[in-house]
DRENVOFI-576704 format. One line per 4 residues: their letters; for each residue x, y, z of N, C-alpha, C. Coordinates in Angstrom, 1 decimal, decimal comma. Layout:
// residues N
A	X:Y:Z:X:Y:Z:X:Y:Z ~ ... .
This chain:
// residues 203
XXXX	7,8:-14,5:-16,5:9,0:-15,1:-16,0:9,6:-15,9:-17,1 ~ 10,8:-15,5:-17,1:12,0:-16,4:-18,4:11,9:-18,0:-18,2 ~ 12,4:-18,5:-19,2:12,3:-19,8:-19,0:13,6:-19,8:-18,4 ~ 14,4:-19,0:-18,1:15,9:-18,9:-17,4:15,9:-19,3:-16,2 .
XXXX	14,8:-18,1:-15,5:14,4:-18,2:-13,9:13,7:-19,4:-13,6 ~ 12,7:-19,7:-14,7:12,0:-21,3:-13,9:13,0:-22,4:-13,8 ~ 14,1:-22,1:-14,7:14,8:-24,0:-14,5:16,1:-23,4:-13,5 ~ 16,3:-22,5:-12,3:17,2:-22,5:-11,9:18,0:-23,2:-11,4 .
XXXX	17,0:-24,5:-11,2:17,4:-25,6:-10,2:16,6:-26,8:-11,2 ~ 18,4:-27,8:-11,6:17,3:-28,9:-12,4:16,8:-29,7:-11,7 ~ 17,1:-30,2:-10,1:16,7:-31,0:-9,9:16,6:-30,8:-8,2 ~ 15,4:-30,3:-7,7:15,3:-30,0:-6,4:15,8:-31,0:-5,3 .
XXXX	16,8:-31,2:-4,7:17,3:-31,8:-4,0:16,1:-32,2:-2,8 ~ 15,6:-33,6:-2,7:14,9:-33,6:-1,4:15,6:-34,7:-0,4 ~ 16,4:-35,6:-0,5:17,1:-36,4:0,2:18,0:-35,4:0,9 ~ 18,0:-36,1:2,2:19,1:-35,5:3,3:20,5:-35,2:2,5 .
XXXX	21,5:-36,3:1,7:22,9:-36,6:1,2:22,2:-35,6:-0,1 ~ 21,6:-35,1:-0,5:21,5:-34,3:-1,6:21,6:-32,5:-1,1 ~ 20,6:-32,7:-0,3:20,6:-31,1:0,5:21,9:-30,9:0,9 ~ 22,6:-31,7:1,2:23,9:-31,6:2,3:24,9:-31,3:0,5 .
XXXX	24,5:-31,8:-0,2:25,6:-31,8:-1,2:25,7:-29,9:-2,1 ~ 24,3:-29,9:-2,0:23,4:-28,3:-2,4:24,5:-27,7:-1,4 ~ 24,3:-27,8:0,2:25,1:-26,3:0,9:26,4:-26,7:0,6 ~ 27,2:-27,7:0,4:28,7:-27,6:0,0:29,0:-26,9:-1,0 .
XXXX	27,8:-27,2:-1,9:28,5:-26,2:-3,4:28,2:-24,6:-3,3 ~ 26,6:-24,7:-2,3:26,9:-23,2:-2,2:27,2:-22,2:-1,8 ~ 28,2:-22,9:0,1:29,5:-22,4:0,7:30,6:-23,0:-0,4 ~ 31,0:-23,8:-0,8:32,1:-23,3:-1,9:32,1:-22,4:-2,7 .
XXXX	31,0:-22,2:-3,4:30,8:-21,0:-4,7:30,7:-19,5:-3,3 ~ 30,4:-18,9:-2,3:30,5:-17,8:-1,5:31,9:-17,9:-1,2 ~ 32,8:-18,9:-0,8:34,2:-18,7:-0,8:34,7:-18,3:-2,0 ~ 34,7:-18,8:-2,9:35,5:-18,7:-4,6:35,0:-16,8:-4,3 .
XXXX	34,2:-16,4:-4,4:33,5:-15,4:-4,6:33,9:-14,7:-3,9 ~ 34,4:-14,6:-2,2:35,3:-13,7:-1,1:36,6:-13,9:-1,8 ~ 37,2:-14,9:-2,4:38,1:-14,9:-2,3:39,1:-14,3:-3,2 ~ 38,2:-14,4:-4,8:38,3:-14,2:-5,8:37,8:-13,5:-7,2 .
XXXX	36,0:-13,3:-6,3:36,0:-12,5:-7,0:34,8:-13,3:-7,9 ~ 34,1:-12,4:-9,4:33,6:-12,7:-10,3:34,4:-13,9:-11,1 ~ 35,9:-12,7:-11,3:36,3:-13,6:-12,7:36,9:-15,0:-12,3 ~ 37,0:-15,5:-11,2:37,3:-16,6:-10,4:36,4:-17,5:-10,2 .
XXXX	35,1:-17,1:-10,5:33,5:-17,7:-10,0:33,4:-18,8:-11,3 ~ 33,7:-20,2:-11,4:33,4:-20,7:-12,4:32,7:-22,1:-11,6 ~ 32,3:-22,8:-12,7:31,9:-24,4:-12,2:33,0:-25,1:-11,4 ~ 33,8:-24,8:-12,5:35,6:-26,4:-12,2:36,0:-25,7:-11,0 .
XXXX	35,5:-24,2:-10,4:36,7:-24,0:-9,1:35,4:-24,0:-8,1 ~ 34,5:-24,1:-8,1:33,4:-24,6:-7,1:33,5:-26,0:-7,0 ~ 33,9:-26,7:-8,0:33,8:-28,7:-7,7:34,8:-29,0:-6,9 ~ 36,2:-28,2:-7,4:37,2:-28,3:-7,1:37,0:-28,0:-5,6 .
XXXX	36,5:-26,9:-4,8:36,9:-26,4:-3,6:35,9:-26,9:-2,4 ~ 34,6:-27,3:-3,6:33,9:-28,6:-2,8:33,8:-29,9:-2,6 ~ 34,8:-30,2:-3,2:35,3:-31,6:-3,4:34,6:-32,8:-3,8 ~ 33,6:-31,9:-5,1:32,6:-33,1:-5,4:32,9:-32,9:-7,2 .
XXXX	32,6:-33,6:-8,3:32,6:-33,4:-9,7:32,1:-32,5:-10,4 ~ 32,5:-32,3:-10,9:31,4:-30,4:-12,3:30,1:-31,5:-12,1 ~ 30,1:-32,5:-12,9:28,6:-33,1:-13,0:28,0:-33,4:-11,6 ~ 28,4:-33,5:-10,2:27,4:-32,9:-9,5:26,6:-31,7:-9,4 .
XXXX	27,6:-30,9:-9,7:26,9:-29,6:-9,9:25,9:-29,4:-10,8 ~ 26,3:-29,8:-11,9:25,3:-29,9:-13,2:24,0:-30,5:-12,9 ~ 24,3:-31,4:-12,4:23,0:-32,1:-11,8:21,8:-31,1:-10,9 ~ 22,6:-30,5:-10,3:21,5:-29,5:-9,2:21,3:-28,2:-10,3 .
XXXX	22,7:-27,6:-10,9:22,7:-26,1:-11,6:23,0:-26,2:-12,6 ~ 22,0:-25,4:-13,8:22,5:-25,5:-15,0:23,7:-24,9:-15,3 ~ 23,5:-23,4:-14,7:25,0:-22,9:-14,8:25,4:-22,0:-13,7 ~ 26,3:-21,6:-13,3:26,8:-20,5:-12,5:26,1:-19,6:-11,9 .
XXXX	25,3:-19,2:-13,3:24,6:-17,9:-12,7:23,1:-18,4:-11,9 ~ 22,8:-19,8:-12,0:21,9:-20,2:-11,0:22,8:-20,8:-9,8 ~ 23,6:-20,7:-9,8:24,4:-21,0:-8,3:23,9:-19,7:-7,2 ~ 24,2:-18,5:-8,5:24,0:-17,1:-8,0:22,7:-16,8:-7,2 .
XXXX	21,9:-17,4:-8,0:20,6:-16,9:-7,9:19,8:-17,8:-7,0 ~ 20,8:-18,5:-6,5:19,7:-19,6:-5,3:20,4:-18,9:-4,4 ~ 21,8:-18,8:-4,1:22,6:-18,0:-2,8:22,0:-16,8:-2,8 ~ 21,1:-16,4:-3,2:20,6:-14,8:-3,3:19,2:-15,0:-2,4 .
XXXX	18,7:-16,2:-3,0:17,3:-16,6:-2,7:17,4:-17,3:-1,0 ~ 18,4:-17,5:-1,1:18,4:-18,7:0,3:18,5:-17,3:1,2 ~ 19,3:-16,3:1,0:19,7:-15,3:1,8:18,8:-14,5:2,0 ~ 18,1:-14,0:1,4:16,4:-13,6:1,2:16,0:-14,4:2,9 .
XXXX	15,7:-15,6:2,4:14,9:-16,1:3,3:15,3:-16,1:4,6 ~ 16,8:-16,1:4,6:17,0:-16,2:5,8:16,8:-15,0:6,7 ~ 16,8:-13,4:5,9:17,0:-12,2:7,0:15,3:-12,3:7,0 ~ 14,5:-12,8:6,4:13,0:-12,9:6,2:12,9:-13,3:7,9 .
XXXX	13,7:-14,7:8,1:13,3:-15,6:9,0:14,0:-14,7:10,5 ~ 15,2:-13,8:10,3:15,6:-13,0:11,3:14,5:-11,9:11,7 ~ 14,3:-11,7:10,9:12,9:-10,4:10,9:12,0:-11,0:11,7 ~ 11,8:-12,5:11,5:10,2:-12,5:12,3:10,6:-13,6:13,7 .
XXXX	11,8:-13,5:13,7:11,8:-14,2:15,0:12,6:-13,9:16,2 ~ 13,2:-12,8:15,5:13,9:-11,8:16,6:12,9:-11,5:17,9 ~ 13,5:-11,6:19,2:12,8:-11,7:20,0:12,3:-9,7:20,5 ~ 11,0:-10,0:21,1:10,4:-8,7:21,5:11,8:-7,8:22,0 .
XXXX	11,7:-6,5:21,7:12,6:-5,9:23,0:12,5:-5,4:24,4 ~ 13,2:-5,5:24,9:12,7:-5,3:26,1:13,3:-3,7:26,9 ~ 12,9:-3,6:27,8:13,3:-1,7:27,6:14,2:-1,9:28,0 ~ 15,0:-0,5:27,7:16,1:0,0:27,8:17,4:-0,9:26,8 .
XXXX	16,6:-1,4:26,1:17,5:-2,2:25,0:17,4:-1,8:23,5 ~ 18,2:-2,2:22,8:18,0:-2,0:21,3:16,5:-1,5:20,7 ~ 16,2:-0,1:19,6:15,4:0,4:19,6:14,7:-0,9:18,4 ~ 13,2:-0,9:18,0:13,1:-2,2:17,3:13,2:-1,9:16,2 .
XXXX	13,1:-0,5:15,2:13,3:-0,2:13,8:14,6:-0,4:13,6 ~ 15,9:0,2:14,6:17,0:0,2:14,9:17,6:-1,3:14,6 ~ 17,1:-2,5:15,3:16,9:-3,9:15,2:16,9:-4,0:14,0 ~ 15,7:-4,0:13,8:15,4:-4,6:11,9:16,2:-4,1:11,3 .
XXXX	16,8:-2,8:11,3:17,7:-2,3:10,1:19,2:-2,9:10,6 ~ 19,5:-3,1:11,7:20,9:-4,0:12,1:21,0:-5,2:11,1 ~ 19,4:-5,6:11,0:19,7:-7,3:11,0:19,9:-7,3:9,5 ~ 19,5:-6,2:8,4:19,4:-6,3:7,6:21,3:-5,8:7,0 .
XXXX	21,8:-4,8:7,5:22,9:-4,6:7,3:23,7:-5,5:7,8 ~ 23,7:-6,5:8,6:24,7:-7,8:9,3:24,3:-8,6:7,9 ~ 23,1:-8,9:7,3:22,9:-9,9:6,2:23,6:-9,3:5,0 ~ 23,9:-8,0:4,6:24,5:-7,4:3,6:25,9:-7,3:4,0 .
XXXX	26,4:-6,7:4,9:27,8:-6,8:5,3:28,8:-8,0:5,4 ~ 28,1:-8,9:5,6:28,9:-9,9:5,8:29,3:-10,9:4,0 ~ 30,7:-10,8:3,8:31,3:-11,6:2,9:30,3:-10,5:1,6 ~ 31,0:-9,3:2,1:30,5:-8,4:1,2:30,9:-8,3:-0,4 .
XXXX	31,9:-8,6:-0,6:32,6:-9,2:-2,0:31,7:-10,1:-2,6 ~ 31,2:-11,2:-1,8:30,2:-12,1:-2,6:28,6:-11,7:-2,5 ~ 28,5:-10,6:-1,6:26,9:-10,7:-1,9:27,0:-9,9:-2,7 ~ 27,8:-8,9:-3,3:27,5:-7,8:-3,9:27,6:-8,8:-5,6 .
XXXX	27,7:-9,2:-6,0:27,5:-10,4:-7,3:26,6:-11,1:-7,0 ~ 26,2:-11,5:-5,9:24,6:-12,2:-5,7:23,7:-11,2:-5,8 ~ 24,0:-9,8:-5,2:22,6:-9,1:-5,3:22,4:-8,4:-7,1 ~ 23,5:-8,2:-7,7:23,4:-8,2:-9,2:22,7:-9,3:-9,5 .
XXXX	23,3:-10,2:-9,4:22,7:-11,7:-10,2:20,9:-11,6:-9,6 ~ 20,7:-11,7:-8,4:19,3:-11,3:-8,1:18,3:-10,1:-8,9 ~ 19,1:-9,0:-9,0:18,2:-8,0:-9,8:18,1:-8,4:-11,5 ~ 19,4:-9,4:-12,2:19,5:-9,7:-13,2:18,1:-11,1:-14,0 .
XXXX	17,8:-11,6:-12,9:17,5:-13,2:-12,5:15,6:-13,2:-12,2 ~ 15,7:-12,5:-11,2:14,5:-12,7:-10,3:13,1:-12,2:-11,2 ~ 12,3:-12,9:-10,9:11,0:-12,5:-11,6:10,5:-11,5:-11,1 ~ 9,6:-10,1:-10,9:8,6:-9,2:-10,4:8,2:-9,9:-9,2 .
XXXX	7,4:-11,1:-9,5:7,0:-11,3:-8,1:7,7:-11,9:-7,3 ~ 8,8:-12,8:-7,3:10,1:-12,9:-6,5:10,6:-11,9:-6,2 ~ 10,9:-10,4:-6,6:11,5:-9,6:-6,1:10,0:-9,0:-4,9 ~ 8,6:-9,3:-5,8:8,0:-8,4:-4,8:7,8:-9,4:-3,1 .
XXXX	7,9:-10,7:-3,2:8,3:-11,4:-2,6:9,1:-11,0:-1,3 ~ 10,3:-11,0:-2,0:11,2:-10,2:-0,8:11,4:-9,3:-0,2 ~ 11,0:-8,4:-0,6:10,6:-6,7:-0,1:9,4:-6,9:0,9 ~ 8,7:-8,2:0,1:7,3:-8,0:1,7:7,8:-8,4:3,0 .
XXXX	8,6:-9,7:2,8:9,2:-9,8:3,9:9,8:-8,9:4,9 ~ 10,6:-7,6:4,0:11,3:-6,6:4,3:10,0:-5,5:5,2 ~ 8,8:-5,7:4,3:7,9:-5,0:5,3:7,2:-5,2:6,3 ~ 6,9:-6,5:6,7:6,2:-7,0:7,9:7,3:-7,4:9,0 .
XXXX	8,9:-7,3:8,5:9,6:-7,2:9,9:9,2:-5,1:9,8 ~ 9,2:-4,7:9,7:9,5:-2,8:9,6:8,3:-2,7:10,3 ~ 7,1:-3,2:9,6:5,7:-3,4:10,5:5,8:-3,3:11,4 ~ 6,2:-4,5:11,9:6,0:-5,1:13,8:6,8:-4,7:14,2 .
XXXX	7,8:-3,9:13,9:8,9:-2,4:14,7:8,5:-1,5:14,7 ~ 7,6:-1,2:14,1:7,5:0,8:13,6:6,3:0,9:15,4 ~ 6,7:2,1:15,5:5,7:2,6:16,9:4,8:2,8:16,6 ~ 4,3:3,2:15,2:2,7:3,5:15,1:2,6:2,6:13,7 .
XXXX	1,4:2,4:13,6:1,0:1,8:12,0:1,2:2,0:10,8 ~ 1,9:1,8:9,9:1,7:2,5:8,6:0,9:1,7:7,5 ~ 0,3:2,1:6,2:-0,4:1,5:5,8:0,6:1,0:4,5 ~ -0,1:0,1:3,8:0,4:-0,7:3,1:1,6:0,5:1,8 .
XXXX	1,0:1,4:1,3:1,6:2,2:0,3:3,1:2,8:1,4 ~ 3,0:3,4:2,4:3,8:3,4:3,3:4,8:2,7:3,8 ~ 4,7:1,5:3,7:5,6:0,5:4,2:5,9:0,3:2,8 ~ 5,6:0,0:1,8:6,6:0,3:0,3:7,4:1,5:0,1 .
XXXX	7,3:2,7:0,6:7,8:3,5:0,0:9,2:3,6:0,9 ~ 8,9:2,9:1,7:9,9:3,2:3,5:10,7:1,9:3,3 ~ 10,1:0,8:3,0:10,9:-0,3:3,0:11,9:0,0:1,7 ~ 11,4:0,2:0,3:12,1:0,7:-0,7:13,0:1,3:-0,4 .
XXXX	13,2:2,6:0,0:14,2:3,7:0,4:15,4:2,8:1,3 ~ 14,8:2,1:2,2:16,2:2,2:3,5:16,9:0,8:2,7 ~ 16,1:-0,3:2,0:16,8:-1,2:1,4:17,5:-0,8:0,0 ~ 17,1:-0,1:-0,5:17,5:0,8:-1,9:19,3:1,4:-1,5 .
XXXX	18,9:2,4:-0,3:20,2:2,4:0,8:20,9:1,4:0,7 ~ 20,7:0,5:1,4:21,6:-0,8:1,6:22,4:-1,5:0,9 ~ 21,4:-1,7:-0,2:21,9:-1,9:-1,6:23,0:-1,3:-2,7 ~ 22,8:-0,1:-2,3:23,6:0,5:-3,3:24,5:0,9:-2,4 .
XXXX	25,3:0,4:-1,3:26,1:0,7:-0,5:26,8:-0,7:-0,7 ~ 26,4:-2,1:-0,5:26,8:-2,9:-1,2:27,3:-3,3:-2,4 ~ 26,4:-2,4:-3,7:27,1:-2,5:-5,3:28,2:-1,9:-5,5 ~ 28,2:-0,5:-4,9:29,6:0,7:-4,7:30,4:0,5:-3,6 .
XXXX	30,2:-0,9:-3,2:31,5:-1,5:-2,5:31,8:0,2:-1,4 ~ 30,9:0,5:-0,9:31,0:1,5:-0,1:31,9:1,1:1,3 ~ 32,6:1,7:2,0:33,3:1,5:3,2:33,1:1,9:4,2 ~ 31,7:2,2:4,0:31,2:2,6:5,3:29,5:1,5:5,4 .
XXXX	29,7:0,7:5,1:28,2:-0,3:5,2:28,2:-0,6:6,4 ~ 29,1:-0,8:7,0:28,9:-1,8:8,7:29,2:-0,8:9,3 ~ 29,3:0,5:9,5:29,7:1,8:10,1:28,4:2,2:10,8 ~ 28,9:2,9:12,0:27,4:3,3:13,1:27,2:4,4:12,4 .
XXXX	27,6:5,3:12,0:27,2:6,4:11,6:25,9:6,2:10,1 ~ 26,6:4,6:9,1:25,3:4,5:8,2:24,1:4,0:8,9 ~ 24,3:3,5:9,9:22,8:3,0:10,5:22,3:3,7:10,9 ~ 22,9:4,7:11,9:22,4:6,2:12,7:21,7:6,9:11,2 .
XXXX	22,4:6,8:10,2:21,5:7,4:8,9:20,2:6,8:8,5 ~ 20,3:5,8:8,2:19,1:4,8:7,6:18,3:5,0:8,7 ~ 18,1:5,1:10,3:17,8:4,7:11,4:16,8:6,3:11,4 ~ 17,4:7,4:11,2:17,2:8,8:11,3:16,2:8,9:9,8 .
XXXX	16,6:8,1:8,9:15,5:8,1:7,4:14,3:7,5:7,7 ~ 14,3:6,6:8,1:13,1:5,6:8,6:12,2:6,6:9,5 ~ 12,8:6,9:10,5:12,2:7,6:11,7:11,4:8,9:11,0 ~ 12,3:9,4:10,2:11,6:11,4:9,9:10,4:11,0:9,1 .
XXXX	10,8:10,0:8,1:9,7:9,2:7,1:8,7:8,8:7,7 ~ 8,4:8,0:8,7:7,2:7,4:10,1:6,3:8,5:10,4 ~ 7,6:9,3:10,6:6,7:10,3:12,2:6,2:11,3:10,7 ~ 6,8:11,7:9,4:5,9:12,8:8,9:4,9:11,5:8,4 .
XXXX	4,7:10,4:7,9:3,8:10,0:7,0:2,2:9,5:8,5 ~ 3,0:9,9:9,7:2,0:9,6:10,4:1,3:11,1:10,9 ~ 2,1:12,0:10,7:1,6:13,7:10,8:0,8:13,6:9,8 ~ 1,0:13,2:8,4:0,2:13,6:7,9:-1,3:13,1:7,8 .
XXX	-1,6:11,8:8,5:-2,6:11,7:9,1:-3,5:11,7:9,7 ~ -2,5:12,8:10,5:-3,1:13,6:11,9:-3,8:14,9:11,2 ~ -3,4:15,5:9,9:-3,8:16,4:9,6:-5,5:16,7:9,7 .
């Protein structure tokens, strides 16, 4: 790990008036970012649009590109936290692989201009095991969806593929990301992937 990635954050905010100051800057810096773009993404137009000083900022982020890389991380956690607390389904309702891959395309779709420079900044940033981190997450919601078991090499190769999808639908600013027909795709990859890697089992 870089000494880049360890000091993302100089100073972990634990007071309530500090945390509260952290999400201002880091919904101002996702607006600048829908609104404007990279070349628009600076310190002075995040203080400015959060209405606090550059040296607040500096205080929490050394620079910009760790603004990036905590909005990348916080977002991580949160489809982590959709994944495992999405409620059972119940029949005749939403299929549950179907589910998981929704919730993961609503976390990428949304204020797609800014995640697609957070998920760069994350593949630029993140250490091996912070990336392997998040992918697990990505496997134990697919787990407790999938109809039959898969084993651990399985759920990597399955979770890789449909997020790999997702991703590079996000970078290439694709215009079909929130579209039924790409989920019906991802949804139909998952599924043929399942049912052969569980045939071959049965062999």
């Amino acid at each position: 790990m870089t000494e880049q990635v360890v000091a993302i954050q100089r100073v972990r905010p634990r007071q309530q008036r500090s945390l509260a100051t952290v999400d201002v800057i880091l919904e101002a810096a996702a607006q600048i970012l829908e609104i404007a773009g990279e070349p628009g993404f600076n310190t002075n137009a995040i203080a400015e649009r959060a209405g606090v000083g550059v040296g607040s900022i500096y205080r929490y982020f050394p620079d910009k590109h760790a603004i990036l890389v905590e909005m990348g991380r916080r977002e991580m956690a949160l489809v982590g936290a959709q994944l495992r607390n999405d409620p059972a389904p119940k029949p005749g309702s939403v299929a549950p692989d179907r589910q998981a891959i929704r919730t993961f395309l609503r976390a990428f779709g949304e204020r797609t201009r800014a995640r697609r420079v957070v998920v760069l900044a994350l593949l630029r940033q993140l250490s091996a095991a912070e990336l392997q981190m998040a992918f697990a997450q990505a496997e134990a919601g697919m787990a407790s969806r999938s109809a039959a078991p898969l084993d651990r090499i399985q759920l990597f190769v399955l979770s890789r593929a449909l997020l790999g999808a997702m991703r590079a639908a996000v970078l290439e600013d694709a215009e079909f990301l929130l579209s039924q027909q790409f989920e019906d795709e991802l949804v139909l990859l998952g599924r043929a992937y399942a049912g052969a890697a569980r045939g071959k089992h049965a062999d």
